[in-house]
C-alpha positions, 0 to 999 in steps of 0.5 A, a space after each residue: 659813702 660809695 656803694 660796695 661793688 661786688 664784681 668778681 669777674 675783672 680781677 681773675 686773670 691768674 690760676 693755680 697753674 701759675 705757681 707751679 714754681 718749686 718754691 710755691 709747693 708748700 702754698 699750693 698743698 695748703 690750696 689743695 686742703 682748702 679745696 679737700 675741705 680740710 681747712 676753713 680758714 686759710 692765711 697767706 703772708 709775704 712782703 709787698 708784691 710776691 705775688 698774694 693778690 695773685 693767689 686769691 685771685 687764682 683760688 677764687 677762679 679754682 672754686 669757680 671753674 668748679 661751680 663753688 661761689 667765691 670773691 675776693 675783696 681788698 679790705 684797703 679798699 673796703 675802708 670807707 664804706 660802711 661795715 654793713 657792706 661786709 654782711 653781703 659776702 655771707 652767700 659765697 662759699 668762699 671769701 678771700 680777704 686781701 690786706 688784712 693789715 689794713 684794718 690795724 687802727 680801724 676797730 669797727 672793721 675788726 669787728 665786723 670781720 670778727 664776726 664774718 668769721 664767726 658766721 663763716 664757722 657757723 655755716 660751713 664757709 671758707 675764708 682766705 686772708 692775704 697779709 704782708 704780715 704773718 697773724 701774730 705780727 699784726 697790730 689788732 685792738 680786737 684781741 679775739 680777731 688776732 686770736 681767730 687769725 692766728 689759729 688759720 693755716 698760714 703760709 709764707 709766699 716765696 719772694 721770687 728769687 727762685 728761677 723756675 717759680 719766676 718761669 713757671 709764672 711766665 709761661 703759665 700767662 703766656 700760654 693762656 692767653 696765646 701769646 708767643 714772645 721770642 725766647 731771647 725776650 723771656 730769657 732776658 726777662 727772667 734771668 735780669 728782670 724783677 724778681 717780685 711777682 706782682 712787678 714781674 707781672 707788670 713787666 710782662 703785660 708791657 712787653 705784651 703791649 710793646 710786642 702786640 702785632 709784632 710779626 718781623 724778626 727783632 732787630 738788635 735796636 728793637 731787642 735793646 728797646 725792650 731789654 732796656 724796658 725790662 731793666 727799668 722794672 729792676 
């Protein structure tokens, strides 16, 4: 079996400020309690790519920036290793636990995140679940474990239809990062692009790549490239 590897710095490209998009308002009070310590227990759910991954990822550099130990862990990707792993999250004061769903069917993995529930509880930790399905959609065999989950705050993610949630994501990337894309490129971006975060993501990071070094004014056949590019993450 592959060692587990717990190193959290690769994956933190996001922050809050991403989601300061109306739409996600609802998510970041709940955010803002988890970091008030009003709750231990914080569940997130919405289809495949709008963006859960992302959140964790900003929720773990938030207790970071403030000198709080946090890691986030894609259960799918937890599946071969063995459960034993799962006991070295203990030390953190916060574990965010992405795809959830993923241990439907595995009850050895249900257990031992029963049980890091149950430790967290015990020594004042905080956990955050991400799911594509709300707590009581998920197929468990471990009743206890569906009961602790739907007892956690949940919320819905938006799915990305709104504008501004998609134009907040955009400039937030963008401005941390020091890149300056034409205005005309990020209208186009984000009036006919993906709606769905995580693929609107995608697409910004190849315009950044496709752009890299790009000094001149655009030319129309330079602008029909990159308009074209966008409309294939449709």
């Amino acid at each position: 079996m592959r060692q587990l590897q717990l190193d959290i710095e690769p994956q933190l490209d996001a922050r809050i400020s991403d989601f300061s998009g109306p739409g996600w308002g609802h998510v970041i009070d709940a955010v803002r309690q988890l970091h008030a310590g009003l709750v231990n227990r914080f569940y997130v759910y919405g289809g495949a790519g709008t963006g859960k991954s992302h959140l964790l990822s900003a929720i773990c550099d938030s207790y970071l920036e403030i000198g709080k130990s946090a890691i986030k862990v894609s259960l799918l990707e937890l599946l071969d290793a063995p459960t034993e792993a799962i006991t070295s999250l203990d030390r953190y004061d916060l574990v965010a636990l992405d795809d959830i769903e993923a241990i439907s069917g595995v009850p050895h993995w249900q257990r031992a995140v029963f049980h890091l529930i149950n430790y967290s509880n015990e020594v004042g930790g905080q956990l955050v679940f991400s799911s594509r399905f709300a707590p009581i959609e998920l197929k468990l065999e471990l009743p206890d474990l569906q009961s602790r989950l739907t007892q956690a705050v949940s919320v819905k993610v938006p799915s990305g239809s709104l504008y501004a949630d998609r134009q907040a994501l955009v400039s937030s990337v963008l401005e941390r990062r020091g890149i300056i894309i034409d205005p005309q490129i990020i209208d186009y971006l984000l009036l006919h692009g993906p709606q769905q975060t995580s693929i609107l993501l995608q697409s910004l990071e190849q315009l950044v790549q496709l752009l890299k070094g790009e000094k001149t004014k655009l030319s129309g056949a330079n602008l029909r490239q990159i308009y074209a590019l966008i409309d294939e993450y449709r």
